[in-house]
TORKOL-627841 format. One record per atom (N, C-alpha, C): residue in three letters; x, y, z. Coordinates in steps of 0.02 Angstrom, whole numbers, plus 50000, padded with zeros to 5 digits. Atoms other than C-alpha are relative to their C-alpha. Example, Ala and Ser with C-alpha at 12.3 -4.5 7.8 and 13.67 -1.06 7.14 Angstrom:
residues 2
ALA500454994150000ALA506154977550390ALA500455006050000SER499584994149997SER506844994750357SER499615005550037
***
This chain:
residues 403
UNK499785005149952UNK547845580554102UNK500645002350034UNK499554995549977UNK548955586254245UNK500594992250001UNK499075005249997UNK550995575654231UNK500235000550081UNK499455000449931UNK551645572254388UNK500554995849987UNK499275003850020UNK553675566654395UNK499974997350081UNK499885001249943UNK553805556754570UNK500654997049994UNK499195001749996UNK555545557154616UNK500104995650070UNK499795003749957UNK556265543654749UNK500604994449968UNK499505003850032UNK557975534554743UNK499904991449989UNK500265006650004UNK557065518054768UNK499644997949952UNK500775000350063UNK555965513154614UNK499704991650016UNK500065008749988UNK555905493454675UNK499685001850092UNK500075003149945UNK554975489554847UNK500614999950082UNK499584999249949UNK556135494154983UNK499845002150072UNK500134998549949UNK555355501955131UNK499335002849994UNK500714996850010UNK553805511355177UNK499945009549945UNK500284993950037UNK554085528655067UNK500134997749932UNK500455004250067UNK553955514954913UNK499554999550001UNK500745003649988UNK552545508154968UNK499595005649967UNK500434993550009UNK551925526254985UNK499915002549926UNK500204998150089UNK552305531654792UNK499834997349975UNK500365005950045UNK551775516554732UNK499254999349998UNK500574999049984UNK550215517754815UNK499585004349964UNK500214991550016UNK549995536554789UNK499885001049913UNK499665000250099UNK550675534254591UNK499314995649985UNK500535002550062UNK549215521154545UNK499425004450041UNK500574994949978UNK547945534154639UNK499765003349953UNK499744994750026UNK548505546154565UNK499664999849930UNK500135001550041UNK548325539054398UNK499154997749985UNK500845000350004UNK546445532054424UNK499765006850022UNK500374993449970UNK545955550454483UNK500185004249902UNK499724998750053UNK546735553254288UNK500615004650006UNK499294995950003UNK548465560654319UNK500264996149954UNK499545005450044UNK549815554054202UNK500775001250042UNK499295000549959UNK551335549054322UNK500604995549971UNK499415004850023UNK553085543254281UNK500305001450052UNK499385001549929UNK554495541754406UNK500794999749972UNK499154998350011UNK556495544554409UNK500244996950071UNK499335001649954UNK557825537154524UNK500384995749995UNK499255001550014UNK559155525754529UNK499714994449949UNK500125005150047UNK559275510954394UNK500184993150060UNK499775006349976UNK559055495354466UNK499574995449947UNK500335004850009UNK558525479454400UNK499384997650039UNK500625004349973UNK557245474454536UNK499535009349993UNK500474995849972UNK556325492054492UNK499394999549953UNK500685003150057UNK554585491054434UNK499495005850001UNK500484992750035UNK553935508854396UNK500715003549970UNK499574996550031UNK554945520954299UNK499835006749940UNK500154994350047UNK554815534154145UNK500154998549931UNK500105000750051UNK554485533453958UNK500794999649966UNK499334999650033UNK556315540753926UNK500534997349999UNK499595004749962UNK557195527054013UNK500605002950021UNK499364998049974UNK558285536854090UNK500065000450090UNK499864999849946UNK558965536454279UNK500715002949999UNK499324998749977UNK560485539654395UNK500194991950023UNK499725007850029UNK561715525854395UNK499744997850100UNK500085003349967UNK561545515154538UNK500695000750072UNK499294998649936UNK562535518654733UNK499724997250054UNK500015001849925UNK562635511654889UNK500395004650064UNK499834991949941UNK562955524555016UNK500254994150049UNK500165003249950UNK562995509555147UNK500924995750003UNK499635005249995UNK564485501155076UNK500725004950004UNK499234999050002UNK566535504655068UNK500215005349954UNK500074995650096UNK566265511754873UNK500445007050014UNK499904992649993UNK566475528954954UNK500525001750007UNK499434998050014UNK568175529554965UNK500245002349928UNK500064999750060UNK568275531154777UNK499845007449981UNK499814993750009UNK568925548754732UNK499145003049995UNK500474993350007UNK567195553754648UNK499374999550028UNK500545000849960UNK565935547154771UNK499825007450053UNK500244994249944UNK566015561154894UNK499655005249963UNK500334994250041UNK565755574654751UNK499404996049975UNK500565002250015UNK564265563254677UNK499524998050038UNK500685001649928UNK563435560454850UNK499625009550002UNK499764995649989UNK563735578854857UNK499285005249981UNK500254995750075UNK562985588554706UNK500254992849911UNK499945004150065UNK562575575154562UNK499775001849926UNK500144997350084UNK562875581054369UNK499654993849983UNK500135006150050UNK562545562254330UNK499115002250012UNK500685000149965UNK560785565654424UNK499645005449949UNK500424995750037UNK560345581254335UNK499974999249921UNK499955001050096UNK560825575954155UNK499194995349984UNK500385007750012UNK559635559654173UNK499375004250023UNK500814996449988UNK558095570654244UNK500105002249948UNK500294994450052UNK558165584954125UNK499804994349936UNK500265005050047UNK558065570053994UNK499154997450011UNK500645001849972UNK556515565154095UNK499385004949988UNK500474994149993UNK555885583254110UNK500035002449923UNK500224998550049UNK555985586253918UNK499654994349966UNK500325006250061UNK555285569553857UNK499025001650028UNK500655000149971UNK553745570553985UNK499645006250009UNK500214992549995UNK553515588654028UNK499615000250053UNK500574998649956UNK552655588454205UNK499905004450025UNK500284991949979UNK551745600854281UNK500205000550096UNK499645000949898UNK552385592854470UNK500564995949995UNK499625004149968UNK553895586354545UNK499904999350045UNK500335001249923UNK553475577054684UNK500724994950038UNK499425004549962UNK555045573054794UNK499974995450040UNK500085003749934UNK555285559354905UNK500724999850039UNK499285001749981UNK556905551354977UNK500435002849943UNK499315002350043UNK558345557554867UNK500625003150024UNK499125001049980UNK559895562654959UNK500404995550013UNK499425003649996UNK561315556754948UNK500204996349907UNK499905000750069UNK561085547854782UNK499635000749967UNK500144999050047UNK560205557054674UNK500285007550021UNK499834992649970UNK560635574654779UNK499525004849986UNK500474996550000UNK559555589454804UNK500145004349931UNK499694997650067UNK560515595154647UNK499374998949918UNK500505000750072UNK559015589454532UNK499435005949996UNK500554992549967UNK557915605254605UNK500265005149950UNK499804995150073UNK559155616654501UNK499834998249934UNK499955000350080UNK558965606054343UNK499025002450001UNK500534998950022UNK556985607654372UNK499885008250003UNK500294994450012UNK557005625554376UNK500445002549941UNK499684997550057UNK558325626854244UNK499464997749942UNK500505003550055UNK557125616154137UNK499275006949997UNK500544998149991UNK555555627054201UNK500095008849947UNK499944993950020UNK556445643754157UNK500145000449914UNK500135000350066UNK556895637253975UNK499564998749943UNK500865002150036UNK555355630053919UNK499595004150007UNK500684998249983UNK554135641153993UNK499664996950027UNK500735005949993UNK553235627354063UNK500105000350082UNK499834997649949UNK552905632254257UNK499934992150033UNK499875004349970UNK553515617154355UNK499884999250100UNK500025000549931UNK552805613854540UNK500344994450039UNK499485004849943UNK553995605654662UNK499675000150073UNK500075003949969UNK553315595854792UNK500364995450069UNK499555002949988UNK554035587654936UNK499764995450063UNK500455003549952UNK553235573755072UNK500774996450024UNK499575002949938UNK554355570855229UNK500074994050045UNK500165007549963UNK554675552855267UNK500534999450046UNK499695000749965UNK555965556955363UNK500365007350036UNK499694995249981UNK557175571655443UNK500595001749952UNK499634999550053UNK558195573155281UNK500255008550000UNK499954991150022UNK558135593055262UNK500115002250041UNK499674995549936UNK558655597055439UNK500714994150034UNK499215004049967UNK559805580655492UNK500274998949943UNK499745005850068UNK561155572555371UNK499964994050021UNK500405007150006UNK560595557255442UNK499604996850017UNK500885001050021UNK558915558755431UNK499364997150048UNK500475005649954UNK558365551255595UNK500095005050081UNK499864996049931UNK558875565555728UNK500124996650078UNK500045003449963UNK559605554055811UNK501095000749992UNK499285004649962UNK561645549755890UNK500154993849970UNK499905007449998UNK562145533655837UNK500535000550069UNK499425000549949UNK563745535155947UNK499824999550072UNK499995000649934UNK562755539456118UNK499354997549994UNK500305002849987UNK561145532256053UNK499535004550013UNK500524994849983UNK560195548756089UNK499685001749954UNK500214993150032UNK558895561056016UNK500365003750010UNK499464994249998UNK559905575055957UNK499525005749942UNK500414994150021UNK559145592855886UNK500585003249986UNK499304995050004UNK561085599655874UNK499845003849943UNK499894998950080UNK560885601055675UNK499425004049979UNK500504996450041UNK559075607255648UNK499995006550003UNK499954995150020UNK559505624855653UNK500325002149934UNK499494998550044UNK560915623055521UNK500664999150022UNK499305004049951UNK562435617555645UNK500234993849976UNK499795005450022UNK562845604955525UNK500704995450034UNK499405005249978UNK564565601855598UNK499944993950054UNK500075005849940UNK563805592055741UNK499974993549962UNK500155006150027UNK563635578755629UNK500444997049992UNK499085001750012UNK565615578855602UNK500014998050060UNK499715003249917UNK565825579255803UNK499784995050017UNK500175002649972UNK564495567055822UNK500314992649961UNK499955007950035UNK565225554055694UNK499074996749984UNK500885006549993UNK563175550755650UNK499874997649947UNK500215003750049UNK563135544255479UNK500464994049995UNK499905007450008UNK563585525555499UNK500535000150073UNK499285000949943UNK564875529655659UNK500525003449944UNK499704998250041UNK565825534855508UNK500165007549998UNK499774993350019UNK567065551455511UNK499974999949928UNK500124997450055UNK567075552055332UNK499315000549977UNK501024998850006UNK565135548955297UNK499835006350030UNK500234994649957UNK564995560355423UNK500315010549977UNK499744995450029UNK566085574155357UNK499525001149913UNK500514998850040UNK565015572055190UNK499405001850002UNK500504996249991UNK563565574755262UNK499675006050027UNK499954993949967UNK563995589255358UNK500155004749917UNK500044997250058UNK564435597055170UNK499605000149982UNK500905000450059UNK562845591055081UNK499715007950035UNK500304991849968UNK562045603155225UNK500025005849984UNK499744993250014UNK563025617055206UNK499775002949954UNK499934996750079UNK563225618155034UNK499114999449990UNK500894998149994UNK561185618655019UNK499915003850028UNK500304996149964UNK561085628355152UNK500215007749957UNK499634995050036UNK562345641255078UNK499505001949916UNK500364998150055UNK561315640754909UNK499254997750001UNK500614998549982UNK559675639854977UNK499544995149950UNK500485003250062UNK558955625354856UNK499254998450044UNK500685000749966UNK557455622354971UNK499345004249984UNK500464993750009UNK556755639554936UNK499624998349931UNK500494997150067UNK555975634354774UNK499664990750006UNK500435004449996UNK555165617754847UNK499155005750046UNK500594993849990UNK553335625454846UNK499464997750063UNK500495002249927UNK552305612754990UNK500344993949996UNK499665006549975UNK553145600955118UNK499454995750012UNK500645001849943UNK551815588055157UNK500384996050078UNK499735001249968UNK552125581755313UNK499464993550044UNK500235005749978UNK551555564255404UNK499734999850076UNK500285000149915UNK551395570955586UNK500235007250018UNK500204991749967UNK551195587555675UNK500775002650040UNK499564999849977UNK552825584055745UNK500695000349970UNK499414998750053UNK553905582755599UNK499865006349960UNK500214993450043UNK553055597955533UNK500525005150046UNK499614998649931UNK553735606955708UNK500645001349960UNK499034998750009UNK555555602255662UNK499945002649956UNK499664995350046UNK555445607655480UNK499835004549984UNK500084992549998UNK554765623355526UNK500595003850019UNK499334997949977UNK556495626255594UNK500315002949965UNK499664998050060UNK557175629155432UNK499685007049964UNK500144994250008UNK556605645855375UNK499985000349931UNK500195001350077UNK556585642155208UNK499234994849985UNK500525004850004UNK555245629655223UNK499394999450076UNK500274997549961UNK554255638655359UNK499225003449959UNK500554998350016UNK552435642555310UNK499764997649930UNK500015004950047UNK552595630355167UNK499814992650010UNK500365004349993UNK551945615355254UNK499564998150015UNK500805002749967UNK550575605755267UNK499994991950032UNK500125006849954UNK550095591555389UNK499654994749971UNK500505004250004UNK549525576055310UNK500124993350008UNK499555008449980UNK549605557655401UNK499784996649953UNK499855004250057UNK549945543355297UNK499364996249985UNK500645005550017UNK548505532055219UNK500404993449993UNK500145006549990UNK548115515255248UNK499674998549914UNK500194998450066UNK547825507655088UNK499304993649987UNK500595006149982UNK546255493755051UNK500004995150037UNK499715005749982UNK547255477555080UNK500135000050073UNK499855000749903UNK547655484155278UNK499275003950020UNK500604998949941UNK545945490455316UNK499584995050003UNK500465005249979UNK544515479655397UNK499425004649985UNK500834998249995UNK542765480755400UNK499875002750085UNK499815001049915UNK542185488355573UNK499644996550037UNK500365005249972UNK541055472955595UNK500404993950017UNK499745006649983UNK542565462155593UNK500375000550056UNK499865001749939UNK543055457555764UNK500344992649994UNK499575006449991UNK544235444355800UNK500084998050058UNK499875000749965UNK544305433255903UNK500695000350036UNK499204998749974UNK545865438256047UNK500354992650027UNK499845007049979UNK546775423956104UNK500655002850076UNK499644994549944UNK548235427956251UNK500594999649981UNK499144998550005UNK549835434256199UNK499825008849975UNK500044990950012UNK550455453356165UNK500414999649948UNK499434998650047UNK551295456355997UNK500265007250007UNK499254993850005UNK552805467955960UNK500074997049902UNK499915002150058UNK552985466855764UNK500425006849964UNK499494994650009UNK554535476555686UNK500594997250007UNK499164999149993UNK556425480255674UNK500274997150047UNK499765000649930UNK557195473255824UNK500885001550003UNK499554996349988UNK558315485855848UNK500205006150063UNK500214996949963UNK558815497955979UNK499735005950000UNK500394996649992UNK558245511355938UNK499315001450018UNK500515000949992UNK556525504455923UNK499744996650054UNK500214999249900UNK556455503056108UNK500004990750016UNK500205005750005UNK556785483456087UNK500384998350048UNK499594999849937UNK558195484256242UNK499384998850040UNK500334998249970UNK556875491956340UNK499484994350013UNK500515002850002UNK555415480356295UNK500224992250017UNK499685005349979UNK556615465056313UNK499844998050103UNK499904999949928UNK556925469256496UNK499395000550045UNK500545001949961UNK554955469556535UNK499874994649981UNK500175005350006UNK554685455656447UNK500224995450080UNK499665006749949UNK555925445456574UNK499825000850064UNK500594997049950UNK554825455156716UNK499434996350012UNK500395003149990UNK553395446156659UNK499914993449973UNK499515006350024UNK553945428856640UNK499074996649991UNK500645004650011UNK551845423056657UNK499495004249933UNK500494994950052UNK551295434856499UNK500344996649921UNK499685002850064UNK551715426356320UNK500105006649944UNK499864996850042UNK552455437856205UNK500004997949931UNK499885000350101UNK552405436655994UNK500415005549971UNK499554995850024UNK553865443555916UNK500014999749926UNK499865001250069UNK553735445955719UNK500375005949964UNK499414995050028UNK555265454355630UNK500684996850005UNK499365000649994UNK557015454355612UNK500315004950016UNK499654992849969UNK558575464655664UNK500594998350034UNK499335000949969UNK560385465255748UNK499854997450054UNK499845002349929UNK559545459855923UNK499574993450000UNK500535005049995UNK558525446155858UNK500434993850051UNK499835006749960UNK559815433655965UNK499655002250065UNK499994999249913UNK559425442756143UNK499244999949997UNK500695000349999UNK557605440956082UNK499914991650012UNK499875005649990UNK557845422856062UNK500174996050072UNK499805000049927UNK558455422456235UNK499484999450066UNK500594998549941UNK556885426356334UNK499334992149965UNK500235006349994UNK555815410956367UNK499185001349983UNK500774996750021UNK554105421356357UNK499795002449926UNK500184999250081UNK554415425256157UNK499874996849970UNK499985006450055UNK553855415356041UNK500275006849924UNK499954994750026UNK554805422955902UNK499814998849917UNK500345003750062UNK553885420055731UNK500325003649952UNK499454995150050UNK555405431155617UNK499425003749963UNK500394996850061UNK554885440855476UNK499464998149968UNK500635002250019UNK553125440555433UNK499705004649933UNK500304995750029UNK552225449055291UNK499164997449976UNK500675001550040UNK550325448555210UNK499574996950052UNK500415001749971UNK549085438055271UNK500204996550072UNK499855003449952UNK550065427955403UNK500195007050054UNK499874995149955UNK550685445755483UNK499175003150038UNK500624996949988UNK548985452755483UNK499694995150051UNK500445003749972UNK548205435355562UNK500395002250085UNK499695000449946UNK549595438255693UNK499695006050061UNK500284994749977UNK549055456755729UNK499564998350045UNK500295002349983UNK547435452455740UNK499504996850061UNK500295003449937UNK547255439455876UNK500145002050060UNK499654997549938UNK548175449355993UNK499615002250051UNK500454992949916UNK547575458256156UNK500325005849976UNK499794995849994UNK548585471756111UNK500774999749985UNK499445000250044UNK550185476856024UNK500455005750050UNK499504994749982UNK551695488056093UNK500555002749958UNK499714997050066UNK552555500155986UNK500485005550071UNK499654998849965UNK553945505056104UNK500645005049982UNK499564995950033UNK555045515456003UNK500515006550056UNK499934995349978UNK556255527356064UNK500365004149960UNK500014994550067UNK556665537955905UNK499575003949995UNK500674994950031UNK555645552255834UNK499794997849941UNK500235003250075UNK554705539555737UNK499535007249958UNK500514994850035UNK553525550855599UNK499474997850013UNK500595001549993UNK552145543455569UNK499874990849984UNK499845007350007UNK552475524655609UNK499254994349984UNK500485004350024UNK551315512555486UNK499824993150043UNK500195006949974UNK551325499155604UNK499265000450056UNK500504998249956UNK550285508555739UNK499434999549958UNK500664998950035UNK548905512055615UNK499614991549986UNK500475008850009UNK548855492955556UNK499804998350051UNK500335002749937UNK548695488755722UNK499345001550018UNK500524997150000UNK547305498555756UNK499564998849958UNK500475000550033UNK546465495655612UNK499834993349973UNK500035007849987UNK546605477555631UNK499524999150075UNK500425004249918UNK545465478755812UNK500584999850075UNK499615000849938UNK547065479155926UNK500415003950023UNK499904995649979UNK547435490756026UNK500845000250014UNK499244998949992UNK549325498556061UNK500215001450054UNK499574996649934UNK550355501556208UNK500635003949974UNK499464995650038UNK551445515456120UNK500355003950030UNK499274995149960UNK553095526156189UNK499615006149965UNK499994992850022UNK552725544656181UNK500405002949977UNK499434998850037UNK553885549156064UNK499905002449915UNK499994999750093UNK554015557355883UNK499175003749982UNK500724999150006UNK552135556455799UNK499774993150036UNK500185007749972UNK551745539655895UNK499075003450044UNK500464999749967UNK550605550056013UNK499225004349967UNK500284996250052UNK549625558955865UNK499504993549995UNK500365006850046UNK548935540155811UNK499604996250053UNK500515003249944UNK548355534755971UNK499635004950054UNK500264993949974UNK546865541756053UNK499964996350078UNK499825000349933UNK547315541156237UNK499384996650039UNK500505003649931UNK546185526756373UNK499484999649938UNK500325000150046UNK545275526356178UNK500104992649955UNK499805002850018UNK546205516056069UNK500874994850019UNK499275004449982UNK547845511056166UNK500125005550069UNK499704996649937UNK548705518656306UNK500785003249977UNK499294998450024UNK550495528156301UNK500515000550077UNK499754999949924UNK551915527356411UNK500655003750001UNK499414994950021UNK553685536956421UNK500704995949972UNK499295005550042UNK555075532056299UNK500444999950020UNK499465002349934UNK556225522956386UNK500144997250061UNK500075001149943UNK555545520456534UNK499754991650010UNK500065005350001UNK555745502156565UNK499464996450052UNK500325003649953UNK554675500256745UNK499315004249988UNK500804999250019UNK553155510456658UNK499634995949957UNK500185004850047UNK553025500156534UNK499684994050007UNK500155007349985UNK553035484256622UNK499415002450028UNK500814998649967UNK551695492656738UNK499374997649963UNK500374998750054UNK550835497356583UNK499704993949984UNK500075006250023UNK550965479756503UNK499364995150065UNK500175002349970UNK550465471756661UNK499244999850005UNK500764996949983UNK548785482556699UNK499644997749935UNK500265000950079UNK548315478856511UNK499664992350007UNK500265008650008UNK548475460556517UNK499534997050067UNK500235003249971UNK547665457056663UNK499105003650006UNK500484997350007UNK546215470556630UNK499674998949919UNK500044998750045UNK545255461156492UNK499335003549957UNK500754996250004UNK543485471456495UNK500365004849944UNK499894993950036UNK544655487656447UNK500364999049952UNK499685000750057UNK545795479756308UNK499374999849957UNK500385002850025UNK544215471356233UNK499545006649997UNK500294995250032UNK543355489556227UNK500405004549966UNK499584997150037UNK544835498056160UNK499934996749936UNK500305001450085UNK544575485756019UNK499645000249967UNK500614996250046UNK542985488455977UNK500295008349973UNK499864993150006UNK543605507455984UNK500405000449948UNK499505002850070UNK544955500055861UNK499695001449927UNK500435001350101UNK543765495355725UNK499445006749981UNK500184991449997UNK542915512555745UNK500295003249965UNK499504996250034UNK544425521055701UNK500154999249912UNK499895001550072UNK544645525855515UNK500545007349995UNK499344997050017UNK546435531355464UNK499835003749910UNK500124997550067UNK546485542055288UNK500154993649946UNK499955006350079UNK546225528655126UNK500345003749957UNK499744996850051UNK547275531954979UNK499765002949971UNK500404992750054UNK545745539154885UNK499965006250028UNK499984993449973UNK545545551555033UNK500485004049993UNK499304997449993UNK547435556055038UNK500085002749896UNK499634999850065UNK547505556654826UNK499295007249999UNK500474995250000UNK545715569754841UNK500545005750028UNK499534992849973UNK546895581454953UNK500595000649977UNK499464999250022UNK548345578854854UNK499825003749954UNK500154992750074UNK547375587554706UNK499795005950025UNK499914993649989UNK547415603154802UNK500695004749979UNK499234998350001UNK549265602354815UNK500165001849949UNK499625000850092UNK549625596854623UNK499415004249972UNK500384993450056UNK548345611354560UNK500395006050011
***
């Protein structure tokens, strides 16, 4: 029976590359793997490892970091490697499968697994699935906060741009830490003994081909949909008239942009479900109805009834889970070309795409949509057509990897 260790600093429900191990982890296990998990100690976490051991618990987000030994423990963490190797002699797996862990757990646990591998004998495969830009940005989103841009300064190894740019939180000191983390990795090359990146879109593969250490080491594989978000492709719903937007409402995620067509088309009803720093200027427009944070069955009914959804982003999303639900809910997308966005939608097929940013294509876009409803209403059929990878498919090609 092959051990897999899935490492992520989240072990509780927090975003979508939980979802993903959580998912992946009981797959995994019905395919007969035996999986345990390592990362930080929290109380709300609800997977973990036999040896009960973790790294203590940090907030990168908050003040804390002033605190002499935060910078060195964001850095390179002893606490991190003591509490694995405890992990890696109680369990003994034959994979480490990384997810999120910089910052607080540090790439520093890669040495303890090959220190572990080289004393035992026991040959340890390291693993590593890219939910984000972690291994080429220090903050993980190749993105500016300060001017708000895509930025590529760093993915060669130009870490300092990250100092000039102030990009982890606006923060010169964050920022000065994360320009170190870089370095000092780069300088001792811990990457070189992660053995396959997987990667979520053709486009994040791209960037971390950049890195030369992790060049002919990846493989492309988009994310699965898991039972609970797929349909049948007999179920058809009835559309009703409004356009959802469901997500962050933030700017990055093109919610400026999508604001300012909305107030364009003052005779088109919009559905807004999410939260976020701009939820007041969303509140503002007379065409939203804004139904906040939705999850489960009430999000899905929302999907659903739509004519059509817009995923407006102007980040280098990866491989953004919302597009897929959409789609595989019957309703087609009006998506920004941007990131992997244009990977998920098959072009005048399943949605249409338009240029990120561009506020008077959009509206175009929007416009031609809603008032054309022959071609929404065959895009959705085309919808329920579409079949995204299932977790059993995605856990079959994972036992290539973990052999």
């Amino acid at each position: 029976m092959k051990k897999v260790l899935i490492v992520n600093k989240f072990l509780y429900p927090n975003g979508g590359s939980e979802t993903y191990i959580f998912e992946l982890g009981k797959q995994l296990q019905k395919e007969g793997y035996e999986v345990q998990y390592f990362g930080m100690q929290d109380e709300r976490n609800i997977v973990g490892n036999h040896a009960e051991s973790y790294t203590g618990n940090m907030d990168f987000h908050t003040g804390k970091l002033s605190r002499l030994i935060y910078p060195f423990k964001i850095i390179y963490s002893t606490e991190a490697r003591r509490a694995i190797r405890k992990v890696l002699d109680d369990f003994g797996p034959d994979v480490v499968h990384l997810n999120n862990f910089n910052f607080q757990i540090t790439p520093s646990v890669i040495y303890e697994v090959k220190k572990y591998e080289k004393q035992s004998g026991h040959k340890v495969k390291i693993i590593f699935t890219a939910h984000d830009y972690q291994l080429i940005c220090p903050n993980h989103m190749l993105r500016c906060p300060a001017t708000e841009e895509n930025c590529e300064k760093c993915i060669d190894g130009a870490y300092i741009n990250c100092m000039k740019g102030n990009c982890i939180h606006n923060s010169k000191v964050k920022s000065i830490l994360g320009m170190a983390e870089g370095y000092f990795y780069k300088c001792f090359k811990a990457y070189r003994y992660i053995d396959t990146v997987i990667c979520p879109s053709r486009f994040i593969q791209e960037k971390l081909e950049h890195n030369p250490l992790l060049r002919g080491k990846t493989v492309l594989m988009y994310n699965f949909i898991t039972a609970a978000d797929s349909v049948d492709g007999s179920e058809e719903s009835k559309k009703e008239d409004y356009v959802v937007y469901f997500g962050r409402y933030s700017r990055e995620k093109g919610i400026e942009t999508l604001l300012k067509a909305c107030e364009r088309l003052p005779h088109i009803k919009f559905v807004f479900a999410g939260k976020g720093p701009l939820e007041e200027q969303v509140n503002c427009i007379k065409n939203i109805e804004n139904k906040g944070f939705l999850t489960g069955s009430e999000l899905k009914d929302v999907i659903k009834r739509a004519r059509f959804s817009i995923y407006p982003s102007q980040w280098y999303e990866n491989c953004p889970f919302s597009v897929m639900e959409s789609i595989q809910y019957g309703t087609p997308v009006l998506g920004a070309d941007i990131g992997g966005i244009p990977e998920l939608i098959d072009e005048n097929v399943t949605g249409e795409l338009f240029e990120s940013g561009n506020g008077e294509e959009l509206t175009q876009k929007i416009e031609k949509l809603w008032n054309d409803t022959e071609l929404t209403g065959k895009y959705s059929r085309n919808c329920l057509g579409k079949k995204f990878m299932t977790v059993e498919g995605y856990a079959e090609k994972m036992k290539e990897i973990l052999a």
